[in-house]
Backbone bond lengths (Angstrom), bond angles and torsions (degrees), N, CA, C in turn:
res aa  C-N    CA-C-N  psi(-1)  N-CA   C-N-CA  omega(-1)  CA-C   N-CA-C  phi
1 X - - - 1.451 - - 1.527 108.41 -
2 X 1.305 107.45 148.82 1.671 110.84 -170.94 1.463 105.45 -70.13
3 X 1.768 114.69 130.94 1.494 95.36 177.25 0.920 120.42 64.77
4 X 1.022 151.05 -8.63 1.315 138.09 -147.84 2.031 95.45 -91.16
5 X 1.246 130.41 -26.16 1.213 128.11 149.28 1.721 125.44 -48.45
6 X 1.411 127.43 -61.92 1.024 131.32 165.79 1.503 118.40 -40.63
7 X 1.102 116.06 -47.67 1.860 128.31 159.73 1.231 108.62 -61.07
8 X 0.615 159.05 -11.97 1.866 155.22 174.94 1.828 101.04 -107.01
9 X 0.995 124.46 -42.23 1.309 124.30 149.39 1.169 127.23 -57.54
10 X 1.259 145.10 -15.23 1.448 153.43 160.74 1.402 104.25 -84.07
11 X 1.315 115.55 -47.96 1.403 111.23 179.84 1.259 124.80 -72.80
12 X 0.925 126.24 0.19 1.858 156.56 -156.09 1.534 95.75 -110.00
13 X 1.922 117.42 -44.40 0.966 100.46 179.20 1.454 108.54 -152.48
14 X 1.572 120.37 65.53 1.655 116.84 -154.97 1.316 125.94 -41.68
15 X 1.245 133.33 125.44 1.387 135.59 174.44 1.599 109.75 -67.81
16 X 1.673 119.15 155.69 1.013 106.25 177.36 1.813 111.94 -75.29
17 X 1.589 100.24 166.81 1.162 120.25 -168.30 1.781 123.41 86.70
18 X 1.657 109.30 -9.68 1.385 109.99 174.81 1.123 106.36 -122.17
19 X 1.707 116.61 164.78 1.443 154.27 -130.20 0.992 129.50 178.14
20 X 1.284 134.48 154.58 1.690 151.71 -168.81 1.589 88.87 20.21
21 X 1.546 103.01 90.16 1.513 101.60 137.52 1.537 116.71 -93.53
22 X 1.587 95.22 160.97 1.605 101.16 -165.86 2.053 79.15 -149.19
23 X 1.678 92.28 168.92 1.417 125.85 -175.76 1.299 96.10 -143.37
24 X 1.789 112.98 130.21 1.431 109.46 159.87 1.661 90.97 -108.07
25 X 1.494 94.63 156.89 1.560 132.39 -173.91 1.294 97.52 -136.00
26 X 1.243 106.21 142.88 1.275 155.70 149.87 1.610 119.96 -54.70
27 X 1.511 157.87 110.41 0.831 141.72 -127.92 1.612 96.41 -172.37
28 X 1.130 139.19 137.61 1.535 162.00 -178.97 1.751 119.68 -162.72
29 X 1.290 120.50 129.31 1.231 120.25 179.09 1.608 93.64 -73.05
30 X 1.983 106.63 175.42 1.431 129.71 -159.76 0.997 96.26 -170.99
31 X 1.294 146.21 123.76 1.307 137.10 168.29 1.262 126.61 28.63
32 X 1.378 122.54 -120.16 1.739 117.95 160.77 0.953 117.07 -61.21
33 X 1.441 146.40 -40.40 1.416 160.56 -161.01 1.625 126.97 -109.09
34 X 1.269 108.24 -175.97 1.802 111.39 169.62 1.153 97.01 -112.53
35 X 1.822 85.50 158.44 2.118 93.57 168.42 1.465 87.73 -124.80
36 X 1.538 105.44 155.25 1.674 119.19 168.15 1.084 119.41 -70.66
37 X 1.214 142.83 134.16 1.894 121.55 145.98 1.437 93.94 -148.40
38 X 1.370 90.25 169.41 1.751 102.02 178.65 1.571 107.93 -114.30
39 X 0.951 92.36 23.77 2.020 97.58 -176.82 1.436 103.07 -87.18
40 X 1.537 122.44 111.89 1.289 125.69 179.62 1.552 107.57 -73.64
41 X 0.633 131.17 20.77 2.081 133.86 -165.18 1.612 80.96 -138.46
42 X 1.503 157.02 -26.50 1.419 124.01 -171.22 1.412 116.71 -72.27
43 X 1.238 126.43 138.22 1.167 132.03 -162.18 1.926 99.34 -60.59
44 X 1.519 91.20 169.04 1.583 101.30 -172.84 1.568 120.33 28.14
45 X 1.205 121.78 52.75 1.570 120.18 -163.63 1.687 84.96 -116.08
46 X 1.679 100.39 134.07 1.677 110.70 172.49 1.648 99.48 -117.34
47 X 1.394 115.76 147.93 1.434 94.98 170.98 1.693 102.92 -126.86
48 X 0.981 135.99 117.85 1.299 175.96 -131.42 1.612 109.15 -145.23
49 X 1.657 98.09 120.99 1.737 112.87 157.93 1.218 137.95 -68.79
50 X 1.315 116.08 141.94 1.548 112.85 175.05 1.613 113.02 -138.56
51 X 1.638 100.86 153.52 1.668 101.89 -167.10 1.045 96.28 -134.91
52 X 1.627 124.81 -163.95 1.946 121.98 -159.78 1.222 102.77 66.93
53 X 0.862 149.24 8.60 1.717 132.30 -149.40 1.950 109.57 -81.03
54 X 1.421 95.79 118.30 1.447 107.40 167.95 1.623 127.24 -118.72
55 X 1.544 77.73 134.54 1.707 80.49 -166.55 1.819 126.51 -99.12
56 X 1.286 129.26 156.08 0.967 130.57 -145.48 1.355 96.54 -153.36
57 X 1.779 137.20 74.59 1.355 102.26 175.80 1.806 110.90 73.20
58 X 1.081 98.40 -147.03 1.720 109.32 -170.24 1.807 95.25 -100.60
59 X 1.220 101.45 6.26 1.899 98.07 -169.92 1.389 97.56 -116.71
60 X 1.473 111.11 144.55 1.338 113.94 -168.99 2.074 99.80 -141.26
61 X 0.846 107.38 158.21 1.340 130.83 179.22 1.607 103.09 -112.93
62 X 1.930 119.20 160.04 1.132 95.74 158.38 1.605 92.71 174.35
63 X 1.114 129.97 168.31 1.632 121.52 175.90 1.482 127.39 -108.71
64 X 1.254 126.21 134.56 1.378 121.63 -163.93 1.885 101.42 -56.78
65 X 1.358 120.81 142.80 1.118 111.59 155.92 1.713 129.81 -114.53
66 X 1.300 86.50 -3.27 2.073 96.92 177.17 1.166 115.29 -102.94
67 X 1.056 124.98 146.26 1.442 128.71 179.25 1.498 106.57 -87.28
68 X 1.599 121.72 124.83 1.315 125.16 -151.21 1.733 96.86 -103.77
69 X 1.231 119.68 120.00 1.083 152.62 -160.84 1.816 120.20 -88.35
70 X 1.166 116.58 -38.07 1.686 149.72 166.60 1.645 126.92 -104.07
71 X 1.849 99.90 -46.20 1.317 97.24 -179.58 1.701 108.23 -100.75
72 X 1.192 128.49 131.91 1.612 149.85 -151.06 1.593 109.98 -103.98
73 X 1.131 130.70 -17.41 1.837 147.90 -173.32 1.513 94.15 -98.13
74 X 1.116 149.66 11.33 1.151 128.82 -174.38 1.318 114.75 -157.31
75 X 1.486 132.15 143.83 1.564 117.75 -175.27 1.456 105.16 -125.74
76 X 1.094 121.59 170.94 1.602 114.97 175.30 1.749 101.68 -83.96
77 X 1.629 97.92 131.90 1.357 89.24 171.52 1.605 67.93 138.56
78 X 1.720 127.33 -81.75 1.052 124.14 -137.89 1.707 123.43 -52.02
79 X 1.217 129.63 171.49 1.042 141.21 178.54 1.498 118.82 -75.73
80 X 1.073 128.99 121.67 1.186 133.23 -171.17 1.558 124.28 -132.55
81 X 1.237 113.04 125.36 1.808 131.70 -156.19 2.134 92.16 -120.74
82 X 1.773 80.95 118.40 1.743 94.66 167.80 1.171 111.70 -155.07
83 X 1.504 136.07 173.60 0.826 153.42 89.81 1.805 150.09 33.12
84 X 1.075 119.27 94.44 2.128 98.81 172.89 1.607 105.03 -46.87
85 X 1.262 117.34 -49.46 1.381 117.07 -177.58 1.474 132.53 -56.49
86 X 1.475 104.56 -2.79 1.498 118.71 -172.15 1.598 106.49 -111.93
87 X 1.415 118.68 -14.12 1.514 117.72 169.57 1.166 124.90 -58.22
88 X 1.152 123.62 97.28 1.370 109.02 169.14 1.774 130.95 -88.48
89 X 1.627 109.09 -0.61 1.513 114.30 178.24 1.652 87.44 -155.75
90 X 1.455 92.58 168.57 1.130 100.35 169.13 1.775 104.64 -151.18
91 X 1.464 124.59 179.11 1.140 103.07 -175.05 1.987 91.96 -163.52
92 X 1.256 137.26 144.87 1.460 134.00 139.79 1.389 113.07 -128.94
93 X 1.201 124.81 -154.30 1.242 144.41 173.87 1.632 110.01 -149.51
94 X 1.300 120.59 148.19 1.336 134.64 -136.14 1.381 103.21 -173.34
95 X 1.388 120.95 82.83 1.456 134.10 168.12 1.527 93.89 74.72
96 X 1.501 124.35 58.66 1.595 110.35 179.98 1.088 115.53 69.39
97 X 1.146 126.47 0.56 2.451 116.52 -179.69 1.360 101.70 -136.64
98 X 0.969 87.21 150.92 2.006 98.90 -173.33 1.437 93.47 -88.97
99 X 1.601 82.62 147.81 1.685 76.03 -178.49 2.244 87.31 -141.54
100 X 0.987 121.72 122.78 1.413 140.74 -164.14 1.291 98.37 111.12
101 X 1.940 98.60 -149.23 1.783 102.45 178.25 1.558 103.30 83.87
102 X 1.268 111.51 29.79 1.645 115.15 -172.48 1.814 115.82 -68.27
103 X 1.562 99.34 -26.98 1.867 93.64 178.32 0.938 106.54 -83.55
104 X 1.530 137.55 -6.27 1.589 124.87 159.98 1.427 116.15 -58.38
105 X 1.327 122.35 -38.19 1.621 110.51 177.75 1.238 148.24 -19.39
106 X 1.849 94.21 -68.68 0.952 113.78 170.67 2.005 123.53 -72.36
107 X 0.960 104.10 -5.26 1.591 116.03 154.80 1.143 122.31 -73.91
108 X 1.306 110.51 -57.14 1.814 127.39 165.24 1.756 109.54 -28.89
109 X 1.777 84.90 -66.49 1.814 100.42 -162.71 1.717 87.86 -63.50
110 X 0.973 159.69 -8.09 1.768 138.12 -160.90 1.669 82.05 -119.63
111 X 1.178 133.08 -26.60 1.479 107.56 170.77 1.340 116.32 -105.39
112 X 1.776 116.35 -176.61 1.167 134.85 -140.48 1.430 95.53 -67.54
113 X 1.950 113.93 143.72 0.984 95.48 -175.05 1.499 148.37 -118.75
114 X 1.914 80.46 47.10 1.586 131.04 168.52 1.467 105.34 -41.20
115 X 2.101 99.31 -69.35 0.979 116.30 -166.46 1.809 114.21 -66.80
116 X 1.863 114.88 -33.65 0.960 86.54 -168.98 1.608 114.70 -67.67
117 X 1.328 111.30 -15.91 1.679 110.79 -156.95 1.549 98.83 -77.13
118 X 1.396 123.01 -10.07 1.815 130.20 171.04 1.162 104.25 -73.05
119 X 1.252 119.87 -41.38 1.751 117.38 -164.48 1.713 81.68 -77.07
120 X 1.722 143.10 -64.54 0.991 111.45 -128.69 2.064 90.83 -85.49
121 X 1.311 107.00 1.17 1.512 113.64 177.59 1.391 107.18 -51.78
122 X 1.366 101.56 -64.43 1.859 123.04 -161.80 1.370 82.60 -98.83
123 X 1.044 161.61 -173.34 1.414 168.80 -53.67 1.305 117.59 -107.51
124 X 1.555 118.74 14.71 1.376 128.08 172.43 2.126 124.32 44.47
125 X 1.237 86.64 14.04 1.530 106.24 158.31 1.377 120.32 -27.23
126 X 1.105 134.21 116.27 1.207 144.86 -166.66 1.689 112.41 -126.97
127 X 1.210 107.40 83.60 1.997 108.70 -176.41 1.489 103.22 -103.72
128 X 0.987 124.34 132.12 1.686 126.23 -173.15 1.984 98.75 -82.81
């Protein structure tokens, strides 16, 4: 994943001028619980943000922030235990502009491209 080291290093130790880091996860119910994966093809898989994020090593803590829509084991709010290997996005802000947020792109790039030049207006979005 792009960066995705340099972001875990910022978040490890934020520089001034940045804010709301977030992690999207990957998310599927399991019995009582969810399992992680980043496999876009596993069945019933929602992928959903999370913020608070504390780090530990390669293990991270962190709190749901979306309200999960498909997957039923989990509420927004709850506490959530992963992995580096389970990130599949990541996202902050950095003097006002987002800087990650990479699976939005390709949403961006297939629509009008009104909207993408707003996103990179207001949130300084950058999709190659």
């Amino acid at each position: 994943m792009r960066e995705l080291d340099g972001f875990l290093e910022k978040l490890r130790n934020p520089p001034p001028g940045t804010e709301n880091y977030n992690i999207k996860l990957g998310f599927t119910d399991k019995a009582k619980g969810v399992v992680l994966t980043t496999d876009e093809m596993a069945s019933h898989i929602e992928f959903m943000w999370v913020y608070q994020i504390e780090a530990s090593g390669d293990h991270f803590t962190a709190l749901l922030g979306d309200t999960p829509e498909d997957v039923h084991n989990i509420k927004q709010g709850d506490r959530v235990e992963f992995e580096k290997s389970d990130i599949f996005d990541w996202l902050y802000i950095e003097n006002g502009k987002m800087k990650g947020n990479y699976t939005v792109c390709p949403l961006l790039l297939a629509g009008p491209k009104e909207e993408l030049d707003q996103y990179r207006e207001i949130l300084g979005i950058v999709c190659d």
